[in-house]
N, C-alpha and C positions, 0 to 999 in steps of 0.2 A: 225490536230495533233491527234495521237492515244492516247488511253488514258494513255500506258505504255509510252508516251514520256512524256507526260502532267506530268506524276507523277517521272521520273526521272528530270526533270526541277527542280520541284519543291522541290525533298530533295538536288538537287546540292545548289537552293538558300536556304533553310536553314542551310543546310552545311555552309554555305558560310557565312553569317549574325550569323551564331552562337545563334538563339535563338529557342527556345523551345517551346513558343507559338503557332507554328504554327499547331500544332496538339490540339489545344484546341477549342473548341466547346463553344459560350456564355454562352451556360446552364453549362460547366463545371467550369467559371469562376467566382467563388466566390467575393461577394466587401469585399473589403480592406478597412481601414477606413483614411483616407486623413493624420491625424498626424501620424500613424505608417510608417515613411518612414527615410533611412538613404540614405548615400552615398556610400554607398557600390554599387557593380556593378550591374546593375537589369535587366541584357540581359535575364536571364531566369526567372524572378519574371513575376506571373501574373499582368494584368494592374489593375489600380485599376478600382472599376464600380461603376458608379451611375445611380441613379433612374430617368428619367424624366418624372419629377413634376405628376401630377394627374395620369399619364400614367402607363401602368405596366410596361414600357420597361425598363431594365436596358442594359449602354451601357461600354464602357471600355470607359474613357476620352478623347482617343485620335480617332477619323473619321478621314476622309477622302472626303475632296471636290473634285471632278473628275471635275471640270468645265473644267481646263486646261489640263488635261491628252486625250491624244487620243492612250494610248496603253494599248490593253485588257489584255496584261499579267502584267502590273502593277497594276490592280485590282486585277488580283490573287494574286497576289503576296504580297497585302495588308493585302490580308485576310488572307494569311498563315502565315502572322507577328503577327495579332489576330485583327486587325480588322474589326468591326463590323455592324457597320454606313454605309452609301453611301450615300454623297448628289447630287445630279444632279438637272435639271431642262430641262423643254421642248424647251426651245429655246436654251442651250448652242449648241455649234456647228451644228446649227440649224437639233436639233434633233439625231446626232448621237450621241450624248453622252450618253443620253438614252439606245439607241439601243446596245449600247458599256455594259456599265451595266447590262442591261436585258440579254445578249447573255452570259456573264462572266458568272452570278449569276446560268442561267438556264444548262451550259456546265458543271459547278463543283456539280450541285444539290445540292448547299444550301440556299433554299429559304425561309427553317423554320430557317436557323441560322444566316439570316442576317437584317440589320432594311434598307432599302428603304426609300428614300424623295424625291418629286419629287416637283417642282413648274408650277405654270402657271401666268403669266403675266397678268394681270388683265388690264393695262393702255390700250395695243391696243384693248383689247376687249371692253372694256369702253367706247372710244375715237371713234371710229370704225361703235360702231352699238348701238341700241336706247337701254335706260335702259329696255324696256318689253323685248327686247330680249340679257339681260345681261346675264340670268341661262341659258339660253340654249345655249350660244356662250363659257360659259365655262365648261358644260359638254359635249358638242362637243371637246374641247381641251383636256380635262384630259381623256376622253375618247382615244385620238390620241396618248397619254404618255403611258396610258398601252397597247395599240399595239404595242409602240414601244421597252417598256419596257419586252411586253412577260407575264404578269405578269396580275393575276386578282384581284392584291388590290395593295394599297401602305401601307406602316407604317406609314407616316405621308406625308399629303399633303398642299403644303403651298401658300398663298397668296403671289407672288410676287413681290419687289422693293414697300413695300407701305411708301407713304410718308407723312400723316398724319392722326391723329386719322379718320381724314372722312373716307380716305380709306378703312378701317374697318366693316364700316355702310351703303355699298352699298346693297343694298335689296337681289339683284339679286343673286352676287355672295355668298352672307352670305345664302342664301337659299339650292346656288346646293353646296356649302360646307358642310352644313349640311344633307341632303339630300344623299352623298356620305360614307356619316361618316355613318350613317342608316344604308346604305347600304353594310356597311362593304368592304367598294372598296376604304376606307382610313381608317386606322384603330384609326390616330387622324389628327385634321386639325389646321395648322400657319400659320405665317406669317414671310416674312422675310423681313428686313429693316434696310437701310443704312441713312437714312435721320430721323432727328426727333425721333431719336431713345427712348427718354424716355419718348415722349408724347403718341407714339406709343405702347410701353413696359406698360403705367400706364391706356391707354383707353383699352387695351386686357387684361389685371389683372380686368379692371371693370367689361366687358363683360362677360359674362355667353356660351362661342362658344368658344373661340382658348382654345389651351392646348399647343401649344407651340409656341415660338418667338426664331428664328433664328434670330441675332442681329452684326453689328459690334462692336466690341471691341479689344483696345489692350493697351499697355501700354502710348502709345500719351493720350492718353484719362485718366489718371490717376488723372488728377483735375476734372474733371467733374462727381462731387459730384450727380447733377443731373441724370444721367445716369446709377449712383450706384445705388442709392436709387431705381429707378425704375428696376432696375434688382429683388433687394432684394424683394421689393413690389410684383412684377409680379410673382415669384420665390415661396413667404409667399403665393402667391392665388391659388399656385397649378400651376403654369405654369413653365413645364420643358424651359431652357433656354441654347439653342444651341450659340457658337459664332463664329464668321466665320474675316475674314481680320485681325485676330490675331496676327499677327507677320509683319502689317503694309508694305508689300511690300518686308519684308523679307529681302533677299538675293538680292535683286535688290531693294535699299532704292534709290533714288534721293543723297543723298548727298553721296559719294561714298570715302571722308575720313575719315568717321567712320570704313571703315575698315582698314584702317591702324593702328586704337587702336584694335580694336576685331574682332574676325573669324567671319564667315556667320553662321559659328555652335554655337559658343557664342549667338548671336544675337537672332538667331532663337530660341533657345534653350530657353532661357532665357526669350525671350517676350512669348513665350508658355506656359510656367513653370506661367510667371504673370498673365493670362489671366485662366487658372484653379486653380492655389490656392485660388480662391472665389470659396466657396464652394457654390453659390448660381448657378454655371455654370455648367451643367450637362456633358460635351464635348462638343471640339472643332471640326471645320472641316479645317484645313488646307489645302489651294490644293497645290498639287505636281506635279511634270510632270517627277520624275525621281525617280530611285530607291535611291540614296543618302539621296533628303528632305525624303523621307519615312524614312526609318529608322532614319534618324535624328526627325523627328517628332515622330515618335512610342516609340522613344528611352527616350522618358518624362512619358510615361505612367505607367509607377511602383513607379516611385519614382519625386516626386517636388520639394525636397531639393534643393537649391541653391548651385550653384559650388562656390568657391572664386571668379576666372573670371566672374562669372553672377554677382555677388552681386556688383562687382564692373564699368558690365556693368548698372544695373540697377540703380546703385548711382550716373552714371556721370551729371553733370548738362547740357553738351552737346546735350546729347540724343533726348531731346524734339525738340531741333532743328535741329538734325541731320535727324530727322524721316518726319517731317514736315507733318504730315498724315492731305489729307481734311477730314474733322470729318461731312461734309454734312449739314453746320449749313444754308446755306443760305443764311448770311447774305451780301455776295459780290454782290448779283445780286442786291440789291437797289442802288450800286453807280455807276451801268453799265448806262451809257447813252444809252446803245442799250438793256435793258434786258437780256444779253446771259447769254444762260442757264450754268452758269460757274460750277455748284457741277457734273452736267451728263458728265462736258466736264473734270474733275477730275478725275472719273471715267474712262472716256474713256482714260486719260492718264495712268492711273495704270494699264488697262489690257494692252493696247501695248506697254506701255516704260516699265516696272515691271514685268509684266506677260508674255510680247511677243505671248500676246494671241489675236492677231489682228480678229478672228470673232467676240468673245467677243465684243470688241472696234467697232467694225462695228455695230453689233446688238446695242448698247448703243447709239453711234450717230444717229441710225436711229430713235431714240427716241423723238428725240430732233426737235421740230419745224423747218422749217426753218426761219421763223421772229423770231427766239432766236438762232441761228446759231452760228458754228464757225465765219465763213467770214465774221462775223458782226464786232466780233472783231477785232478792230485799235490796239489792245496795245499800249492806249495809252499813253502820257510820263505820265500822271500825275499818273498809276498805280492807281487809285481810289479801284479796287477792292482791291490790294495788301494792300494798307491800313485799308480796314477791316476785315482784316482777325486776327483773335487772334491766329491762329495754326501754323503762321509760314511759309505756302506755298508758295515757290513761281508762283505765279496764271500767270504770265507774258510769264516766259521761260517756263512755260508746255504749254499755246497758243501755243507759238512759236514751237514748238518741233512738236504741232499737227497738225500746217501748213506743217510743211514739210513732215510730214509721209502722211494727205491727200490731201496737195495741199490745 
């Protein structure tokens, strides 16, 4: 595409969305301070920005998770709404998603106005090959990201899917992460984590290495007091604090008559709005795959005020079990007579039932042992796991669901 097409595209889509953003530059966008916000219309207000933690970056609240997206013009497109974030990582769609990002970012020539994160997968290098050769198996990988990427540093680069504080204190890779960081080929280095989250949150607060934790959160999670605290902890030590599965499955929840009380835009809108009003959360990354969740996502970033309809989706007492989010606690697998790995097979339900992001889902199952397998699982009548679960899932019919999608 020439670049006079590229750039009549792109005033038709702001035509079109109606906002003004799109011709703003990070460095042009001043922070706004969290309580000055009303209900008035905020298509053309800047987004509000915040600092992440130790870091110089300041971002506008609302990112952009590309995991699910496979089209380049929706990343432009992002960025001409204002923002500013991209998160990716080296395995999603095994590698082009990267390459997708890198190719956007290098075509528009903004690579001074945009923040880059990139992860690398630690378990199969881990698993794989001997700890002497753990540093070098993952600056061979982060190495492969900025090929793919185009790109000769990252803004932040992060410890992938860790699942307990040990993850943290492996030698190897705590070495060529900092080592990278030196070298200015990451300009800060995280972690991201779905499991264990505030053990994880409160051992990187202790550490003197991360500056940032990418984390799950969303409104399910709203009693787990635990979880809070270690946000605020981690947050008080200087660690910027990204959140990601914020809106719980979103628009494709599992219990599917919660919409018949509230819209997908309510919903989304609403668990977004809950997930950055802690002012201890620097931005979120939502992922999107269409222009609609975009601007429906973007469209929170000037203003957090509560609609009536939010205030009254977030008051129903239905909610928590309408959402049924697995929160990664683990504790299902000690009533498994077979050990199966049921929180990765959680996962693996919510990118293809939710996300209908089946590489994703494929990359996730291949994670998974086989002596801790789907096929292990009987379902069996007594639902043992189903019983201990305190969030509601049901652990049973998503098996079920997973049988037939892989057999």
């Amino acid at each position: 595409m020439t670049n006079e097409k590229r750039e009549l595209t792109r005033r038709k889509f702001i035509s079109a969305t109606a906002l003004s953003t799109a011709s703003i530059s990070l460095a042009q966008i001043s922070p706004k301070p969290v309580n000055a916000q009303t209900s008035k219309d905020t298509s053309h207000e800047s987004p509000i920005v915040r600092q992440l933690g130790r870091t110089k970056m300041k971002l506008p609240i609302v990112s952009m998770g590309v995991m699910n997206a496979n089209n380049p013009n929706l990343v432009e497109a992002s960025y001409d709404l204002g923002v500013r974030h991209f998160d990716t990582a080296a395995f999603y769609q095994f590698g082009r998603n990267e390459q997708m990002v890198g190719n956007v970012i290098k075509r528009m020539g903004i690579r001074d106005k945009v923040n880059v994160a990139t992860k690398i997968f630690h378990r199969q290098h881990r698993e794989h090959t001997k700890p002497a050769e753990h540093k070098k198996e993952f600056l061979k990988a982060f190495e492969a990201s900025l090929k793919r990427l185009n790109m000769d540093y990252v803004d932040i680069l992060h410890l992938h899917g860790v699942r307990s504080a040990a993850d943290l204190n492996i030698p190897g890779f705590m070495e060529a992460m900092a080592l990278l960081k030196k070298q200015g080929k990451a300009l800060a280095i995280g972690l991201s984590t779905h499991t264990a989250m505030a053990d994880v949150l409160n051992e990187a607060a202790r550490m003197d290495l991360y500056d940032v934790v990418l984390t799950s959160i969303n409104v399910s999670m709203a009693n787990d007091t635990n979880l809070m605290e270690a946000i605020k902890n981690a947050a008080e030590q200087g660690i910027g604090i990204v959140a990601m599965k914020t809106q719980a499955g979103g628009a494709r929840l599992p219990n599917k008559d919660i919409f018949k009380k509230y819209s997908s835009a309510t919903i989304n809108k609403a668990s977004l709005k809950w997930v950055l009003r802690n002012k201890h959360i620097t931005t979120a990354i939502p992922g999107y795959d269409n222009y609609e969740h975009m601007r429906e996502n973007f469209s929170v970033a000037a203003d957090l005020e509560y609609t009536a309809e939010e205030k009254k989706f977030l008051s129903d007492n239905e909610i928590k079990l309408s959402m049924s989010f697995c929160q990664q606690c683990r504790k299902c697998i000690a009533s498994c007579p077979h050990r199966v790995e049921i929180p990765t097979l959680m996962r693996v339900y919510m990118y293809a039932a939710q996300y209908s992001n089946f590489h994703q889902a494929r990359a996730t199952i291949s994670e998974i042992p086989r002596e801790q397998g789907l096929n292990l699982c009987s379902s069996c009548s007594l639902s043992s796991c189903q019983a201990q679960c305190h969030h509601y899932v049901d652990i049973p019919h998503r098996l079920d669901t997973l049988r037939q999608i892989y057999g």
